[in-house]
N, C-alpha and C positions, 0 to 999 in steps of 0.2 A: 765492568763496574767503574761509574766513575771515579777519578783521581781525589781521593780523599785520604787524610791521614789515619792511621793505625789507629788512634783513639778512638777519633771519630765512628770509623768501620765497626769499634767493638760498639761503640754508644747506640750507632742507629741498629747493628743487627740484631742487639738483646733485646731491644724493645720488641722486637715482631715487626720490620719494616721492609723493607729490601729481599734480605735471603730469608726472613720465613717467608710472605709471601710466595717467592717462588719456591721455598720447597712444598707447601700445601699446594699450589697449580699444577704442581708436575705429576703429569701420568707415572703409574707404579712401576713400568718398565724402565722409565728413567728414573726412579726416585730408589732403585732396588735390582737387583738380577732378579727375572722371574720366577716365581713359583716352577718346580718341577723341571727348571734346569740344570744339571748336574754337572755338561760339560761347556756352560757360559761361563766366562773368564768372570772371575770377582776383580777386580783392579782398585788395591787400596794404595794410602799415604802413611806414611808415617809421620807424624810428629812429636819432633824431639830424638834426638839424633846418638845417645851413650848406648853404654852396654847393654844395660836389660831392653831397652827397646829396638837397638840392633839384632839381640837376639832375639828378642819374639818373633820380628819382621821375617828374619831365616825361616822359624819354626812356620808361619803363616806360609811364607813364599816355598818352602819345601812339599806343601800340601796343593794336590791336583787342581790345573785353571786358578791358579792366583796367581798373582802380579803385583809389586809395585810400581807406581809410575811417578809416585815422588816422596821424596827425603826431604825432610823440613827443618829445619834449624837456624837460632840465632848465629849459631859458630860455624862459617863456608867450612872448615877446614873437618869439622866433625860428620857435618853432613856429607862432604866429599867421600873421608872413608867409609862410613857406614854404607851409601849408596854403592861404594866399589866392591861390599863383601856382599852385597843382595845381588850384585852381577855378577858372582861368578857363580851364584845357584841358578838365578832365571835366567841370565846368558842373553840379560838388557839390560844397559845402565837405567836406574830410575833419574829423574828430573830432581835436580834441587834448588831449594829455595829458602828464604829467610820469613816468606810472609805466607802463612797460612793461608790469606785469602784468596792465591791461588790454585791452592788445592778445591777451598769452599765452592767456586767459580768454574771447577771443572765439571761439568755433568759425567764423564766419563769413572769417573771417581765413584765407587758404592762404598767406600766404609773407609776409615781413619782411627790407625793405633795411637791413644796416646800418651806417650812415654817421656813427656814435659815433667821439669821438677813439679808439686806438690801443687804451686798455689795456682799452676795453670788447668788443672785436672777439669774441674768444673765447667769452667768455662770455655776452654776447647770442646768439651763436651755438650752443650749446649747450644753451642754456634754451630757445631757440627750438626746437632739434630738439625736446628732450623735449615743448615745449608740442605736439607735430604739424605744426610750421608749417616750410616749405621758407624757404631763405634765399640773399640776393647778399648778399655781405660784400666789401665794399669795401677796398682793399691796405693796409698792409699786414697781409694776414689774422690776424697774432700779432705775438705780442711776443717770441715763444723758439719752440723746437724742440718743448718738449713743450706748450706749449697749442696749434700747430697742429697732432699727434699727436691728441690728444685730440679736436680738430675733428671730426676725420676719425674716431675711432672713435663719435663720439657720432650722426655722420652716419651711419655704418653700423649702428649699433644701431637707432635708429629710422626708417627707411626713409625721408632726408629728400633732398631734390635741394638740391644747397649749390657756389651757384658763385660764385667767385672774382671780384672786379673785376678782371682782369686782360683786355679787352676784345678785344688783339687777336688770340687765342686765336681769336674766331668772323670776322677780315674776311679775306677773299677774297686779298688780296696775300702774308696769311700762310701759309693753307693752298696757296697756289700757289708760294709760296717753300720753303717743306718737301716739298712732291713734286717739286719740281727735286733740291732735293738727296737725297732719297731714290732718286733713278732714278739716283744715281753721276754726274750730271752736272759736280761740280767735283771730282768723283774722291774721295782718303781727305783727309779734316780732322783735323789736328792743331792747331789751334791757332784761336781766335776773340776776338777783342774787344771788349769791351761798354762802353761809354762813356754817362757819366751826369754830362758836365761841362756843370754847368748855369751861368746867367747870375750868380744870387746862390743862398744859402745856402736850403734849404729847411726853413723853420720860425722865421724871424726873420735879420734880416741888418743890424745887430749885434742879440745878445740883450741889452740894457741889463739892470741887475741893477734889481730895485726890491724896496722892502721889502716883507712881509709885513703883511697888514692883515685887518681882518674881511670874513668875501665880504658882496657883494652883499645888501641885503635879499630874503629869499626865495628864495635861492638853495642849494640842499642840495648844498653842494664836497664834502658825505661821500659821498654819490651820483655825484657827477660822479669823484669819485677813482675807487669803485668797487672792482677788485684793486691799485689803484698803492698804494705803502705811503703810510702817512699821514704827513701834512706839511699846516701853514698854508696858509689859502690864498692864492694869490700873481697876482695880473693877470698877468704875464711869462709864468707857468708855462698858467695856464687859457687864454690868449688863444696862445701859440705854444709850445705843447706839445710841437712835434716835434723841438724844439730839447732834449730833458730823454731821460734812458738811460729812467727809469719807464714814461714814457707811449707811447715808439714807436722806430724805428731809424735817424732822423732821415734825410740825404738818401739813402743805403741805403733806406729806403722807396720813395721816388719813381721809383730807379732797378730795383722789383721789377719793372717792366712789359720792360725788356729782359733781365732773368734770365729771367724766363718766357721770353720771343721766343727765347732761345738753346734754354732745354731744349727747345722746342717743335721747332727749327730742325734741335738734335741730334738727334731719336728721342727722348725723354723720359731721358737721363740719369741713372743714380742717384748716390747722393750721391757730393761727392769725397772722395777720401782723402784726399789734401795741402790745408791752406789756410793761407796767409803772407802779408802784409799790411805796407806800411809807411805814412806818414801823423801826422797830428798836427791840431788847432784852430792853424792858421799863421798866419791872414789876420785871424781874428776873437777879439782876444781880451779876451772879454767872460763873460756867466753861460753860455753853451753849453756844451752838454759833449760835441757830436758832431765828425767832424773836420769839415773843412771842404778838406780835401786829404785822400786815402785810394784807393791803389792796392791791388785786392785779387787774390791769383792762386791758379788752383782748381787742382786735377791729377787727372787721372781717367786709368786705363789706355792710355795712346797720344794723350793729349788732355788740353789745358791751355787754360786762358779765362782771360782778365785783367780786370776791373773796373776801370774807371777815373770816380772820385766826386770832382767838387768842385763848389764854388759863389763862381767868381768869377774866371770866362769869360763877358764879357760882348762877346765877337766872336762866341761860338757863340750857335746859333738853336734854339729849339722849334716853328717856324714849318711849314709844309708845304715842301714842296722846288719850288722855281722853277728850272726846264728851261734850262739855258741854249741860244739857238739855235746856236752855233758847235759846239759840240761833242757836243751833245746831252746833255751830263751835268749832274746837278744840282751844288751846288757840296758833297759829301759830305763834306771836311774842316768844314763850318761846323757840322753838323747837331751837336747838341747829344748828341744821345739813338741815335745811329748804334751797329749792328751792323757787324762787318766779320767774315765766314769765309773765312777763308786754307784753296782747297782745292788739289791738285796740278794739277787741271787752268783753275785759273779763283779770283777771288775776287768773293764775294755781297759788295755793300755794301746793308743795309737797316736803313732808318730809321722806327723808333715815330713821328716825328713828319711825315716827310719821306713817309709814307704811301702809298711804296712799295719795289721793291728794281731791282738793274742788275746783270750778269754780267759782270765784264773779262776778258776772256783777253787774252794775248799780242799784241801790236801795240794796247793801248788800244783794243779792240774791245767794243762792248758784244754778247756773245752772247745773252742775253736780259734783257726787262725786264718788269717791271709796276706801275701804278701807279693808286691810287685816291681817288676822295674820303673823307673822313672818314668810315668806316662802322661805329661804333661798334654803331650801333643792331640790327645782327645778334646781339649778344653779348646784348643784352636780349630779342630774341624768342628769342634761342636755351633761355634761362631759362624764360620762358613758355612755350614749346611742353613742356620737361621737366618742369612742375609739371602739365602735362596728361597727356604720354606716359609720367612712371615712369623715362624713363631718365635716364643721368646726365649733366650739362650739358657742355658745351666744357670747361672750365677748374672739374670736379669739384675738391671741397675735397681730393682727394687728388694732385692736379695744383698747385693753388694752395699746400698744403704744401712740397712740394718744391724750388718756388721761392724761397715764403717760408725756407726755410733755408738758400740761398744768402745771403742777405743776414745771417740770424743769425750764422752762420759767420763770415761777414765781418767781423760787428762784435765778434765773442767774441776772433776774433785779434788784433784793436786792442786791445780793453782787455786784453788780455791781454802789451801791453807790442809789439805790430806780432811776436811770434815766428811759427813755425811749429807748426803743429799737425796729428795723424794724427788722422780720424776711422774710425769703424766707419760702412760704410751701412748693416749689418744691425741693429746696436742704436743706432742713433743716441748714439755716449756716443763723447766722446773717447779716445783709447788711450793709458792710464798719463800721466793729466795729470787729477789731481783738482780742481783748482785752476780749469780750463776746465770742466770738467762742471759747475761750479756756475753759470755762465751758462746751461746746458740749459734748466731751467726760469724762470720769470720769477715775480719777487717777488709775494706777492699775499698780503693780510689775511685773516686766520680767516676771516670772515663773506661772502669772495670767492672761497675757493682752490676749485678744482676737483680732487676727489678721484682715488685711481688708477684706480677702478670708477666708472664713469658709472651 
């Protein structure tokens, strides 16, 4: 490629110039591992170099013929160790780099995790389809309605497998909880509740304000901003970003992984029409700007879901669920991250972290149960085996949108004063509320935005 700057590189490849181009020219044995290979090496990237995507990259490189071959990061020093803990599973140091675009430029490359703050999700994501390269994009997939819209078309345009971190999509207690209740076993659902009252605040717990200073030596914050609008750079803001409206949807993020379990739990859902919300920053009040209290309630044809977000329930647990011997039940009021489906005949209690589900019916009977170890790691071969077979993964970027706009919704009705609000599912746009439609898309710089044509 020639010598152009970062800007530039995102400017011409969103358009479809350069690297779409060649990902549409390229035969499918380079644009993919082939069909009906099991033991061709996958060789992916990572980008974006912390914790959770340190550990995915393990959970990926732990599973048969995969390989990293490069660690991507604005921070040398983050990238260094992350690459030095994926070598001592695969027993190769992976490549690192600060510039994505030579991963995109690799053909040896089939697919790219990425574990970038928030406001990079999309657009990694999309450059990556163009480049040819399939993608796990870590939650929350966007930042708005229409960059994960665009997800999804840019996945469809270029024939890429693009799945969702939303993991419990591929383990066994889920799809065993979704065919109970598909077989009418708790009868008609009107009503579910999804609870995401966490212990403290997700993204900092207080956010102290601190001043504005020069970054770091060697540290490119114009890159690391990326599409967030520009602004100085701030330690507060670069170190707990989730706490900022720019960069992500703060604990509404954490709590995507039980939206998904619901729509999954529903039949997949389409959007609601009613969304009302009340809530405020009550507990913490400091530079955040998320709530930290936020009650949020959906309305769909015959069916209504409650969201319930806060960070500073510190009796509830994220723990796995411990069986009590008396009664047999785990103790489900503690569970932090707890599903409950109120159905006529019975109600499902299941828990994202309590890692599994129980039926009550009538006399406190448990009619059925199931319950597993932490099996995340189904979600990552599920990925792998679709960068081979072509088809589309558990929690398709069109599945992961879905979700991810429960949570937008969510937070467009707060800042929009906690009113109510009528959406369209067919055009994704609010009804005769322009003022909300302006939250639809998410803020992003010239040299970032992602056009209506892919």
């Amino acid at each position: 490629m020639s010598q152009i700057t970062r800007r530039e590189f995102v400017g011409r490849s969103i358009q479809g110039t350069a690297l779409a181009a060649a990902a549409t020219a390229l035969p499918r044995a380079a644009r993919g591992v082939q069909a009906g290979s099991p033991h061709e090496k996958v060789v992916l990237a990572l980008l974006g170099a912390g914790g959770r995507g340190t550990q995915v990259a393990l959970n990926l490189v732990s599973l048969q013929n995969v390989e990293f071959k490069y660690v991507c990061d604005l921070e040398a020093a983050r990238a260094g160790r992350s690459a030095g803990v994926l070598e001592k599973t695969q027993g190769k140091l992976p490549q690192t780099t600060a510039d994505m675009r030579t991963v995109f430029d690799d053909k040896d490359v089939h697919g790219v995790l990425v574990a970038t703050p928030e406001q990079w999700h999309a657009l990694a994501t999309i450059l990556a389809c163009q480049a040819g390269k399939d993608v796990y994009v870590e939650k929350c997939i966007s930042r708005s309605v229409e960059e994960g819209r665009k997800m999804v078309q840019a996945a469809r345009k270029y024939q890429r497998v693009v799945q969702a971190g939303t993991q419990h999509r591929s383990t066994p207690y889920m799809i065993a909880a979704r065919q109970y209740i598909q077989d009418g076993n708790l009868g008609e659902i009107f009503y579910v509740k999804v609870c995401n009252m966490l212990p403290s605040t997700y993204g900092g717990y207080p956010l102290k304000a601190v001043p504005d200073t020069a970054p770091p030596a060697g540290f490119d914050w114009d890159q690391w901003l990326g599409p967030a609008p520009e602004r100085p750079y701030n330690a507060q803001v670069h170190r707990n970003w989730h706490g900022y409206w720019d960069f992500s949807g703060g604990n509404s993020s954490d709590g995507i992984h039980q939206l998904d379990q619901f729509r999954m739990l529903l039949g997949e859902p389409p959007h609601p029409h009613a969304i009302s919300c009340v809530g405020g920053r009550w507990r913490y009040q400091d530079d955040g700007q998320m709530p930290d209290m936020h009650l949020v309630s959906f309305q769909w044809d015959k069916l209504a879901m409650s969201f319930e977000n806060s960070g500073f329930t510190p009796v509830l647990t994220k723990e796995p669920a411990k069986i009590n011997p008396e009664d047999k039940l785990p103790n489900w009021l503690q569970s932090s991250t707890r599903i409950e489906v109120y159905g006529t005949k019975g109600t499902m209690y299941i828990g994202r972290h309590f890692l599994g589900w129980q039926v009550l019916v009538p006399g406190s009977k448990i009619a059925a149960e199931k319950f597993d170890p932490d099996q995340g790691m189904y979600h990552y071969q599920n990925w792998v085996d679709c960068i081979r077979s072509r088809q589309r993964a558990n929690a398709d970027i069109e599945i992961g949108h879905m979700g991810a706009c429960l949570e937008h919704l969510g937070n467009i009705a707060y800042r929009m004063g906690n009113q109510q609000l009528k959406f369209d599912p067919q055009t994704e746009k609010f009804i005769g509320n322009d003022a909300a439609n302006e939250y639809l898309p998410a803020a992003a710089r010239k040299h970032y935005r992602i056009p209506d044509v892919l």
